[in-house]
VMD Tcl script that draws the C-alpha trace (Angstrom):
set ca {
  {8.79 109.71 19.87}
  {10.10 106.88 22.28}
  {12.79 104.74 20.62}
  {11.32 101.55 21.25}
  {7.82 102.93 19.89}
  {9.73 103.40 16.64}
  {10.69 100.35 16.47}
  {7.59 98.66 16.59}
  {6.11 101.21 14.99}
  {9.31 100.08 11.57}
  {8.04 96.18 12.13}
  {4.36 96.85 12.28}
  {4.15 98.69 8.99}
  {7.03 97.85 7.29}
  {8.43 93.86 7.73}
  {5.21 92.19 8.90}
  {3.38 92.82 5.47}
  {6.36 91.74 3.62}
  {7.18 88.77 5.92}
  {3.28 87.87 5.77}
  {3.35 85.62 2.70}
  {6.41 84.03 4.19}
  {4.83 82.45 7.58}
  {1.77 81.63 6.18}
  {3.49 79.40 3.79}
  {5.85 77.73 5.96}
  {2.56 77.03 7.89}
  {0.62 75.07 5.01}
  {3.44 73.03 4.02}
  {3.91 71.72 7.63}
  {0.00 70.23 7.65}
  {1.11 69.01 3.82}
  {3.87 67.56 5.34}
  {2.54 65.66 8.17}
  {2.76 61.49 8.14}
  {-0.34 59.80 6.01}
  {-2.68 57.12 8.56}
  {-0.85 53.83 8.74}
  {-2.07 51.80 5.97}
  {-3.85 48.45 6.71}
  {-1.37 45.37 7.48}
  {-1.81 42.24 5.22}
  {-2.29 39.06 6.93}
  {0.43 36.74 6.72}
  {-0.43 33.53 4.59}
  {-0.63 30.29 5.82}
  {2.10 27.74 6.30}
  {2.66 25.92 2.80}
  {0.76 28.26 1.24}
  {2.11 30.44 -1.07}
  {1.34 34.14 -1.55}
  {-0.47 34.50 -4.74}
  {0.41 37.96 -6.66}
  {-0.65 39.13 -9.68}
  {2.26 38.37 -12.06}
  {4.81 41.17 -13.59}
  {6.17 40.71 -17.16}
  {10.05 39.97 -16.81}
  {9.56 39.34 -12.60}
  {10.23 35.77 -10.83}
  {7.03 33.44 -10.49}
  {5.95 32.73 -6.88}
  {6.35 29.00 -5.88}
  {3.50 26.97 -6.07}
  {1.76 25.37 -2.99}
  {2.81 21.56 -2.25}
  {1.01 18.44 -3.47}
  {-2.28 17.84 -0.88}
  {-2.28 14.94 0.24}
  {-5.18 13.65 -1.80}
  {-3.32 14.22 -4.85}
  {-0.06 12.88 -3.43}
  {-1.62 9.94 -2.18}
  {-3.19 9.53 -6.04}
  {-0.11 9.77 -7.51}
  {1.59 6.68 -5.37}
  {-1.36 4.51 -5.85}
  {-0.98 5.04 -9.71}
  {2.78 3.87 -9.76}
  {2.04 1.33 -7.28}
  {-0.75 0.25 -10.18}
  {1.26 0.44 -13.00}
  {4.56 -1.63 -11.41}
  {1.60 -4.54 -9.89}
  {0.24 -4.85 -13.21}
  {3.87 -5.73 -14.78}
  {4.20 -7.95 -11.90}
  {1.12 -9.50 -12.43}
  {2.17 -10.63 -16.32}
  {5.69 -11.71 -14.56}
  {4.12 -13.89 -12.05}
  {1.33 -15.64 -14.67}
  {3.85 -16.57 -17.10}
  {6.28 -18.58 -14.32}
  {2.84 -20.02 -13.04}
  {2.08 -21.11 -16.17}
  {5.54 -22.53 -17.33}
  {5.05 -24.64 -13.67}
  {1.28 -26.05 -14.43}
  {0.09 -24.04 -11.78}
  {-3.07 -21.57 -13.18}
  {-3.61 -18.44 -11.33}
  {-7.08 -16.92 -10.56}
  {-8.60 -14.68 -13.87}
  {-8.82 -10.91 -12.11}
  {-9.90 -9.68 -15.80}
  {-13.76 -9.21 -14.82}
  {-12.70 -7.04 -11.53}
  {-12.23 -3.52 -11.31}
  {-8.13 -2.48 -10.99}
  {-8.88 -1.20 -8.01}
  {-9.74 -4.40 -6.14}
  {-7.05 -6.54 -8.05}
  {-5.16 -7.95 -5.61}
  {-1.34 -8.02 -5.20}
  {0.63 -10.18 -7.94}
  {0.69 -13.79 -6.96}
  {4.68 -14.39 -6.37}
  {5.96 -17.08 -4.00}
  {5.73 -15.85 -0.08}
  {8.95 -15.01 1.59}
  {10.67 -17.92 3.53}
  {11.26 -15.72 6.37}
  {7.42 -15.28 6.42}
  {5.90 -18.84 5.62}
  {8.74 -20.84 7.76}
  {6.78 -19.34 11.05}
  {2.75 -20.08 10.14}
  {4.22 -23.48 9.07}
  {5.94 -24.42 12.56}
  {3.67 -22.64 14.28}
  {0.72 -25.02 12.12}
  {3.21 -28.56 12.74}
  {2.95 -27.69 16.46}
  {-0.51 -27.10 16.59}
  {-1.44 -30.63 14.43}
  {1.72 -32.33 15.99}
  {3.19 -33.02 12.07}
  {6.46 -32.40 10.84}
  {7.14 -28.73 9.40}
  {9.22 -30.41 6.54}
  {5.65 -32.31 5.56}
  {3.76 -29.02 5.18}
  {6.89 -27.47 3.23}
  {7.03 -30.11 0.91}
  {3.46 -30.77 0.50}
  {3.07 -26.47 0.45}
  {6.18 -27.07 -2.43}
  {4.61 -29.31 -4.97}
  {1.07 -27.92 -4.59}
  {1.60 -24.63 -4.99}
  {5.26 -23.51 -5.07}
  {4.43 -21.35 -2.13}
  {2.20 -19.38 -4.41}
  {-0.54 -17.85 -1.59}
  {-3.20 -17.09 -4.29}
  {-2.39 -20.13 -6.57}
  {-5.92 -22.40 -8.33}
  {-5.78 -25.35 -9.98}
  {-7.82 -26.73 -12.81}
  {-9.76 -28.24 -9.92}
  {-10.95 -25.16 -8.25}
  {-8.11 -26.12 -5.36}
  {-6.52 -22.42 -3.57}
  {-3.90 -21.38 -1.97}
  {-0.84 -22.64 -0.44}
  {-1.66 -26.03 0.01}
  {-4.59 -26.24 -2.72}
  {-7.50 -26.42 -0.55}
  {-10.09 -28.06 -2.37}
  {-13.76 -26.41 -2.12}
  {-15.25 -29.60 -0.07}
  {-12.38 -28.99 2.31}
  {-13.25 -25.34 2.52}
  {-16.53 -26.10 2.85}
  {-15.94 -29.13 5.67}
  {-13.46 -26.32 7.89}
  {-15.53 -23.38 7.23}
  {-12.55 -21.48 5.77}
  {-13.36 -17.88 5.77}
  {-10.26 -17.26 3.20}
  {-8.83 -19.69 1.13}
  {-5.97 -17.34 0.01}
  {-4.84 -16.44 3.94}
  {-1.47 -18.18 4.45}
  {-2.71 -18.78 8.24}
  {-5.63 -19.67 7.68}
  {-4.58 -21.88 4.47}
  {-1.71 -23.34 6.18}
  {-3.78 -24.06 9.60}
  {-6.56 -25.75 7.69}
  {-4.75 -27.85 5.92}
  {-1.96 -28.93 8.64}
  {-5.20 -30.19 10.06}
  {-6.92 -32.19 7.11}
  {-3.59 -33.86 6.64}
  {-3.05 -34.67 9.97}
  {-6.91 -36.13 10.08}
  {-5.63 -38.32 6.93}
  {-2.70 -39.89 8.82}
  {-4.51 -40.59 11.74}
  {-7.11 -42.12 9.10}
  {-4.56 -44.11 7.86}
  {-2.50 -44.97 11.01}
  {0.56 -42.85 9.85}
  {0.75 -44.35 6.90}
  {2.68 -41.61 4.76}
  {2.13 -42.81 1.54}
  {-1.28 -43.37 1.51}
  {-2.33 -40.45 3.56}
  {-0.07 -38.71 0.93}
  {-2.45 -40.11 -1.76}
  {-5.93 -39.28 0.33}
  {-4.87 -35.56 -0.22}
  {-4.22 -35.88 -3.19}
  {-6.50 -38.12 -5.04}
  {-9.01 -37.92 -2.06}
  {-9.96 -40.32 0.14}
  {-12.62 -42.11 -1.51}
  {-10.46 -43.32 -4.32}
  {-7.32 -44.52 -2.09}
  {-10.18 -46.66 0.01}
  {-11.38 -48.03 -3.27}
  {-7.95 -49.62 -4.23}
  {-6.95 -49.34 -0.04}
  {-3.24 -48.89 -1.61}
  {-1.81 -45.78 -3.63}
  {-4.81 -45.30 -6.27}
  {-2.73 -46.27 -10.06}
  {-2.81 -42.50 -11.41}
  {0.03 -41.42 -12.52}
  {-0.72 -37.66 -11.27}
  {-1.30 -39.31 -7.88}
  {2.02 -41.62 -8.07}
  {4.18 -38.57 -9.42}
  {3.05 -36.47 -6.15}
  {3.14 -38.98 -3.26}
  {7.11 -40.24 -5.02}
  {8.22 -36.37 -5.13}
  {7.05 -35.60 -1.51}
  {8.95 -38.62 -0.28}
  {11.96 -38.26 -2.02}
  {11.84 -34.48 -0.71}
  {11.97 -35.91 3.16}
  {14.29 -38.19 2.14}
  {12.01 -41.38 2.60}
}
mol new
graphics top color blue
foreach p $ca { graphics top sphere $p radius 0.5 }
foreach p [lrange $ca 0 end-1] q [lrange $ca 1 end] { graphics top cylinder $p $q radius 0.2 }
display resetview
């Protein structure tokens, strides 16, 4: 027989059955071993949004998500609330020591309360008060003395008499201007640079009695045509001159 017949003859029916199991093993555990399909990718959350997970005994909590600003904005109006209302008490109790009675918010809803009534700013009245003297051609020491002893520079300020604002309009005097609002330092200020320059022009720059007319009103200085023997009256138009120095 041919050598190389032999051979293949010896692998034939000899090592291929025992070598058999061998291959056909190494071929099932290379499709076992093949990669699994790629799995499916997670979207990435949104910014300021944290990834919620369910939670593992013993593992750190995920952050939680900021404030919205709803609730943000909620939580600034609340302190804002709660540090006006303590204002509020502040302010009443000065205006009362000074005989000056503030307007009763009891009856309206906290949400519409307005800010507590505390003298303005000098740095913001000095400006609406020259700006007012100009406009009227008075002095801007008049209005801040007159704007002193009626109100204390108190924007939301009433009186017994239903007067408001920085210099106590009276509700005829709103009425006669058409004042839109009483409590507006511009408006307040404008309105009644102009009512008290009307009353000196009334009484041909006479200080003292025009002083009087807004006080007292005009009726009762004509009825005496002097400085009307109340001592309220007296008490105002003496303060206001000794204030300019007159």
């Amino acid at each position: 027989m041919d050598p190389r017949n032999s051979q293949l003859y010896a692998f034939v029916v000899v090592l291929l059955p025992a070598w058999l199991p061998v291959l056909l093993a190494c071929g099932l555990s290379a499709q076992t071993a093949a990669p699994p399909p790629p799995a499916a990718s997670v979207p990435a959350p949104a910014p300021g949004v944290a990834l919620v997970t369910n939670p593992v005994p013993g593992a750190p909590q995920a952050p939680r998500p900021p404030p919205t600003a709803a609730e943000f904005m909620r939580q600034a109006v609340e302190k804002q609330r709660a540090a006006a209302a303590t204002q509020r008490d502040a302010a009443r109790k000065q205006a009362e020591m000074a005989g000056v009675r503030l307007p009763d918010w009891s009856g309206v809803t906290e949400s519409a309360q307005p800010p507590p009534c505390e003298p303005m700013a000098d740095n913001l009245a000095q400006p609406i008060i020259e700006a007012a003297a100009k406009a009227q051609d008075v002095q801007p020491e008049l209005l801040r003395a007159v704007i002193e002893r009626e109100s204390g520079f108190r924007p939301c300020a009433v009186s017994a008499k239903d007067a408001r604002g920085l210099m106590q309009l009276m509700p005829a005097t709103v009425e006669q201007f058409g004042v839109v609002d009483p409590f507006d330092p511009r408006e307040n200020i404008g309105v009644g640079a102009k009512y008290l320059k009307q009353l000196l022009d009334k009484y041909k720059g006479d200080l003292k009695l025009a002083l009087a007319a807004y006080n007292a009103g005009p009726a009762t200085v004509d009825g005496v045509s002097s400085v009307p023997p109340l001592a309220e009256t007296q008490d105002y138009v003496e303060a206001i001159l000794k204030k300019l120095g007159k």
